[in-house]
C-alpha positions in Angstrom: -89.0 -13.1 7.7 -89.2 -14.3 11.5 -86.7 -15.7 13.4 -86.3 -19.8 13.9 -87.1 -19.9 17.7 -86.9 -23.2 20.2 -89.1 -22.3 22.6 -87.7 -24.6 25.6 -88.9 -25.9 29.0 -87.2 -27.2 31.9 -89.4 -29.7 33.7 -89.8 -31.8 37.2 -92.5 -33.0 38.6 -95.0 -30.5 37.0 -98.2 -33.1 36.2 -100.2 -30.5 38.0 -99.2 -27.9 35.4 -97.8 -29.8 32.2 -100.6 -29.5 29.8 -101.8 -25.9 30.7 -98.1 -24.7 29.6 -98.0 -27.0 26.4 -101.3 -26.0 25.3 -99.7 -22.6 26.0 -96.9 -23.1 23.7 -98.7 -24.6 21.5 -101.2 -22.1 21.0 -98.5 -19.4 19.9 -99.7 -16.8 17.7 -95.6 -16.5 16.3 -95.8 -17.0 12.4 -92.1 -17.9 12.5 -90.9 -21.8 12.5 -90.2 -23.1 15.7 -90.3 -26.0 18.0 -90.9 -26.8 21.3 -87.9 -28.5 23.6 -89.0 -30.3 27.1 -86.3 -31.5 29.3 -87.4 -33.5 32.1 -85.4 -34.1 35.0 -86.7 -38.0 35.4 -90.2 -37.0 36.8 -91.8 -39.5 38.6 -95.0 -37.6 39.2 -96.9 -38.8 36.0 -95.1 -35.7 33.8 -93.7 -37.8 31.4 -97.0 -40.1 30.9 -98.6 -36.5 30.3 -96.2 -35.5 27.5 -96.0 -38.4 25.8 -100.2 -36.9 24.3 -97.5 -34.6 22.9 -95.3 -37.0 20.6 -94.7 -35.5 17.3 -95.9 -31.8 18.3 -93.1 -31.6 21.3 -89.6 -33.0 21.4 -88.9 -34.7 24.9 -85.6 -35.4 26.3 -84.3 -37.1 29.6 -81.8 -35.5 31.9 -80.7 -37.7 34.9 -78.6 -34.6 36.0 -81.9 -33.1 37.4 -80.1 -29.8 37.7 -82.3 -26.3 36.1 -78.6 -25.5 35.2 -77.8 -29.0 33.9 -81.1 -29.1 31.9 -80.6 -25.8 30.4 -77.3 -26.6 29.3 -78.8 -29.7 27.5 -81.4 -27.0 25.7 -78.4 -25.6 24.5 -77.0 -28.3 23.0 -80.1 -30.0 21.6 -82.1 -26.9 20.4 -82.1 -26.9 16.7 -82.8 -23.1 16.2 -80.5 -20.1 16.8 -83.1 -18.0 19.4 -84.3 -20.0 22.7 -86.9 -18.8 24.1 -87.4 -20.1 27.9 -90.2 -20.4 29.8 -90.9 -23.0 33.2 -93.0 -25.9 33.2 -95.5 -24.1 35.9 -95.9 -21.1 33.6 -98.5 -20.9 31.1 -97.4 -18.1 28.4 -100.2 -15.7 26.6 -100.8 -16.1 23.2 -98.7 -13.4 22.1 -95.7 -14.1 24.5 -93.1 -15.4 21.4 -94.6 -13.0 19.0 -93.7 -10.2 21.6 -90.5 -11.4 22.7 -89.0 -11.5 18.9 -90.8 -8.4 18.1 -89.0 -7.2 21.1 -85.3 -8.6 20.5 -85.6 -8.0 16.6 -86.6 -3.6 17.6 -83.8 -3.4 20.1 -80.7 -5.8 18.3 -81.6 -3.2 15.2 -80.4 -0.7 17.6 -78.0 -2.3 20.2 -76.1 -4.9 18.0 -74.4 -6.6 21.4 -77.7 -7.5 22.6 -78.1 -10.7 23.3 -81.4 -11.4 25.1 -84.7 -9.8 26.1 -87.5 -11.3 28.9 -89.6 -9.6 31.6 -90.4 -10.8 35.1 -93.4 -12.5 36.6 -97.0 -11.8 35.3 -100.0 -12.5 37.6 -102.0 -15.2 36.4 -105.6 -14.8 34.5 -107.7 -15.1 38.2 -104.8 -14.3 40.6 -105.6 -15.3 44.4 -104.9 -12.3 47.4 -102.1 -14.6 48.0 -100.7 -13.4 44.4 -101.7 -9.9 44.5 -99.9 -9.5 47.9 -96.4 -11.2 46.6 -97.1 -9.0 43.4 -97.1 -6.0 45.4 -94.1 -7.3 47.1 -91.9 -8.5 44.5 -92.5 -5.3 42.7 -91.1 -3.0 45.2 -87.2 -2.4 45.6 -86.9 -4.2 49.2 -89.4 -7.1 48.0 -87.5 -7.4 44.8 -84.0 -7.3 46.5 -83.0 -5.2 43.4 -84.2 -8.1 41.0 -85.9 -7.8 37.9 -87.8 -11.3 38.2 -90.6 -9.8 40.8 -89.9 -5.9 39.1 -92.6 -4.4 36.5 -91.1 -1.3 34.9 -93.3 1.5 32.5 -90.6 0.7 29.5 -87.7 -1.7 28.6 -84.2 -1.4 30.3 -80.8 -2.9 30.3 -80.4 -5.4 32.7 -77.6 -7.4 34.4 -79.9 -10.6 34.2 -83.2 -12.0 33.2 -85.2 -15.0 34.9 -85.2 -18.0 32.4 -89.2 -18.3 32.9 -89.5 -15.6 30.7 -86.5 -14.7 28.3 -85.5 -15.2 24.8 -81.6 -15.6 24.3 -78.9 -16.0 21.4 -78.2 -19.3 21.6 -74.7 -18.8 20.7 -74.1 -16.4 23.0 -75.1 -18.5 26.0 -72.7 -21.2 24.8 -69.5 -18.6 24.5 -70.2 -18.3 28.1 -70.3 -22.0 29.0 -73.7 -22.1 29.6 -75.8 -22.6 32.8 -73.8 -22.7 36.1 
């Protein structure tokens, strides 16, 4: 059987971009249960007014802190499943982004029991501007990248020191061992 997964989304200011990324979610091929986990940093852009088309099919919370580190640590606390799977309220994940995440984590944990996450970097959006494809080509090379993998494309999986929370699926117990976000 699947994995329970939290998929979970740190938010400000993102009425430009909030329903494209909860249609997203929402549209999720994953066969698994799951949820969806918002944590809004006390947007005053109309974000919350947006969500709240959302009540019942996405759980909203408040964090005054405002911090990405603060809200991710109130993720941890509040998400009610033992994978968290992260994405950014600008980003509007494929389809088949959970599905492929846990198909991922499930293949390589079966092999590499101290694994504790999975994730990829930045994917170009469905109609990408020359702006995009010329900070894609960037980001993907070592001097654009500056050695991380958040910009980096690579032909197969490797281990890596970190992974950019737009795009990652973690242990949730493992995150809070090591005291979270800092």
């Amino acid at each position: 059987s699947s994995p329970a997964v939290t998929m979970a989304v740190v938010m400000y200011n993102e009425a430009q971009h909030v329903r494209g990324c909860v249609e997203a979610l929402l549209a999720q091929d994953y066969a698994g249960e799951r949820e969806i986990l918002i944590v809004d940093g006390q947007s005053t852009d109309g974000t919350r007014e947006i969500l709240h088309a959302y009540e019942g099919r996405v759980r909203v919370l408040d964090n005054p802190g405002r911090t990405i580190a603060s809200n991710r640590n109130l993720i941890l606390q509040e998400a009610r499943h033992p994978l968290i799977a992260f994405t950014d309220g600008d980003c509007a994940p494929p389809p088949h982004w959970l599905s492929t995440l846990v198909r991922v984590y499930t293949e390589r944990k079966a092999v590499d029991p101290a694994l504790v996450g999975v994730g990829s970097g930045n994917g170009l959006p469905a109609e990408p501007s020359s702006f995009r494809l010329l900070l894609d080509l960037a980001t993907n090379s070592l001097a654009g990248s500056l050695g991380s993998i958040q910009g980096k494309r690579y032909d197969q999986g490797r281990p890596v020191e970190s992974l950019g929370c737009f795009n990652a699926l973690y242990e949730k117990d493992a995150l809070l061992a090591l005291g979270g976000f800092d």
